[in-house]
N, C-alpha and C positions, 0 to 999 in steps of 0.2 A: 073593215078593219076593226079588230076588238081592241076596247080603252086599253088594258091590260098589257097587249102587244106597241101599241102608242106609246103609254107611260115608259116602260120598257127600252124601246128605241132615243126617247127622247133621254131620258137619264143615262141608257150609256153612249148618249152622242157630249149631253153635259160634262161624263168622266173625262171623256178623251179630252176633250177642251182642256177641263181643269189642269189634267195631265200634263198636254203638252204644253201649256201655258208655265206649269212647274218647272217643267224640265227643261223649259227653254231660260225662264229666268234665273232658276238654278246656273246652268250651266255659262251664262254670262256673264254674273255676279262672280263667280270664281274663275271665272278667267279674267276679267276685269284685275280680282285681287290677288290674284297671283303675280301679273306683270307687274302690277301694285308694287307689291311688295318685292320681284326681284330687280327693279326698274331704284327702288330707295337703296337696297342693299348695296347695289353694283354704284351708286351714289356716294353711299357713306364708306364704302372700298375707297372711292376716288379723293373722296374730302381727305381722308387721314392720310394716302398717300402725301397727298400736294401740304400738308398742313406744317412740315418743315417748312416751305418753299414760302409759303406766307409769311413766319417769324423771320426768314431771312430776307425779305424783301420790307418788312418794316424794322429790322434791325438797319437798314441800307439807307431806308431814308431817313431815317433819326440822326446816322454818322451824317449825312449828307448837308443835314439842314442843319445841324449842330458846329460847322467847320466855316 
């Protein structure tokens, strides 16, 4: 076998690596931070809903305990 052909083989056996090594950590970071982020969304949806519910339920016990 020629060095040549060696060097060759070995570096684009390295690329691939590096490659799929990118594309794999690439693509799990961003789905990681996607659910991330639509996982908080759908969160602070829910908080402002209920966030009435909470002044009225300390409005509740302030009359309660004040009587």
């Amino acid at each position: 076998m020629e060095p040549g052909f060696l060097a060759l083989a070995l570096i684009t056996l390295a690329a691939a690596f590096v490659n799929g090594a990118l594309g794999y950590g690439f693509s799990s970071l961003t789905v990681q931070g996607s659910l991330a982020y639509s996982v908080m969304a759908a969160a602070v949806l829910v908080d402002l809903c209920l966030l009435p519910n909470y002044f009225k339920c300390i409005a509740t016990t302030r009359s309660i305990s004040a009587s």
